[in-house]
C-alpha positions as CSV (number, residue, x, y, z in Angstrom):
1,X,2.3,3.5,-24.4
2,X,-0.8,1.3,-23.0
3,X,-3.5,1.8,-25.4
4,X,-7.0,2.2,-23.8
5,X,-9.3,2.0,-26.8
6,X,-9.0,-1.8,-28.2
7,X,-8.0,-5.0,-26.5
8,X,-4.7,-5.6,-27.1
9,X,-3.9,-8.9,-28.7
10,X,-1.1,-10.4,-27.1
11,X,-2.3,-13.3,-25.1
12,X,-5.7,-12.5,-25.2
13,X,-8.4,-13.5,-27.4
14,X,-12.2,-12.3,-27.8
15,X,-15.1,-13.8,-28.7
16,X,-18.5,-12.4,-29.8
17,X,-22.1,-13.6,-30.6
18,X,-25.3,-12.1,-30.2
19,X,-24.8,-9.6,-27.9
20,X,-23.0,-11.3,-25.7
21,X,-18.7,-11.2,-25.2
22,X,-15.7,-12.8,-23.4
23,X,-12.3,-11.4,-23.2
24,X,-10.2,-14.2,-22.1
25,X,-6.5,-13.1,-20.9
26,X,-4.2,-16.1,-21.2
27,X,-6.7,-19.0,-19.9
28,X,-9.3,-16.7,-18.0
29,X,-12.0,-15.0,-18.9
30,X,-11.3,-12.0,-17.4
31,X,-14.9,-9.9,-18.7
32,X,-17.5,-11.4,-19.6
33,X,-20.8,-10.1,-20.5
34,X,-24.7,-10.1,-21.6
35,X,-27.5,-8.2,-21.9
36,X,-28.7,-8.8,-18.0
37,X,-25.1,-8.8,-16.5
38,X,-20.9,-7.7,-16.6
39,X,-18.8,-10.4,-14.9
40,X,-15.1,-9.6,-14.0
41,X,-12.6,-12.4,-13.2
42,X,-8.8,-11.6,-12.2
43,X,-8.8,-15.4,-12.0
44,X,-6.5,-14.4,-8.9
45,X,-4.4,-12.6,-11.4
46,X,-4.6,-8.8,-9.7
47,X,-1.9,-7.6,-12.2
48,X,-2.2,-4.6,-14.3
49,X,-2.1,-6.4,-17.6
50,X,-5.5,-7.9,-16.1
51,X,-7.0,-4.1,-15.3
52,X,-5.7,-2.9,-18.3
53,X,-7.4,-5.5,-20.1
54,X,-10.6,-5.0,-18.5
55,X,-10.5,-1.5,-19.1
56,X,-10.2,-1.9,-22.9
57,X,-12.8,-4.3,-22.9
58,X,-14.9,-1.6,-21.7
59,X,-13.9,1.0,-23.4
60,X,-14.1,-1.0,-26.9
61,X,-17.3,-2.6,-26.1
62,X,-19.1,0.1,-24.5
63,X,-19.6,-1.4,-21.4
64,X,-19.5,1.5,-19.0
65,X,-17.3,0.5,-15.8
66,X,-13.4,1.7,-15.0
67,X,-11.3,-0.6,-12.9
68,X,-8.9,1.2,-11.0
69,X,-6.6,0.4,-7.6
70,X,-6.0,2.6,-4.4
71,X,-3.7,0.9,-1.6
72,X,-3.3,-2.4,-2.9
73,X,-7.2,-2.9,-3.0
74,X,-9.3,-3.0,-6.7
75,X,-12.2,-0.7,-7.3
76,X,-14.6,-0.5,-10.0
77,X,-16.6,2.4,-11.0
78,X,-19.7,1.5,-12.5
79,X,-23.0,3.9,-13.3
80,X,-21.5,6.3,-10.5
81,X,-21.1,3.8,-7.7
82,X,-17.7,2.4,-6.5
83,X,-18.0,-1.5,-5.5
84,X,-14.5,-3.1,-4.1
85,X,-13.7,-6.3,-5.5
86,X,-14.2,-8.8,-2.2
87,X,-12.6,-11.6,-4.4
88,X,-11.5,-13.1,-7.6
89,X,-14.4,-12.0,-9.2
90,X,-17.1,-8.9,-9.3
91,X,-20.3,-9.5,-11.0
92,X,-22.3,-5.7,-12.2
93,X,-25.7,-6.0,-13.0
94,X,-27.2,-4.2,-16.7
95,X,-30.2,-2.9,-15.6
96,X,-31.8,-0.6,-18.3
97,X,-29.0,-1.7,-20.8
């Protein structure tokens, strides 16, 4: 069973200071974030290791968002708005964080 709470430590590795975090997935850094921003990178990788990954990350972290995929095409819920990723990457601002 996929656990949602932690990051999962096979291939991945995650590194914290000062607020700020990176979950990196084999070689990409798959979330990163600070206190103005929340960058997610499939790094072309649209697998569901990757959105599982990104999902703990936000779930451990606190970080508020919930990747999820409808007909082949990624989504991200994130302060109740649904943005589809247009590309490798999907950048969520932290306003009020």
């Amino acid at each position: 069973m996929e656990r949602y709470n932690t990051v999962c430590a096979h291939k991945t590795n995650v590194m914290l200071t000062n607020g700020m975090g990176t979950v990196i997935y084999h070689s990409t850094p798959v979330v990163h974030w600070d206190k103005d921003k929340i960058v997610l990178d499939t790094g072309g990788w649209f697998t569901k290791t990757t959105k599982l990954r990104m999902n703990q990350a936000s779930n451990q972290y606190g970080l508020g968002y919930s990747v999820y995929q409808k007909a082949h095409q990624w989504y991200v819920e994130y302060r109740g708005q649904v943005r589809a990723f247009d590309g490798m990457m999907l950048t969520l601002e932290r306003e009020g964080a």
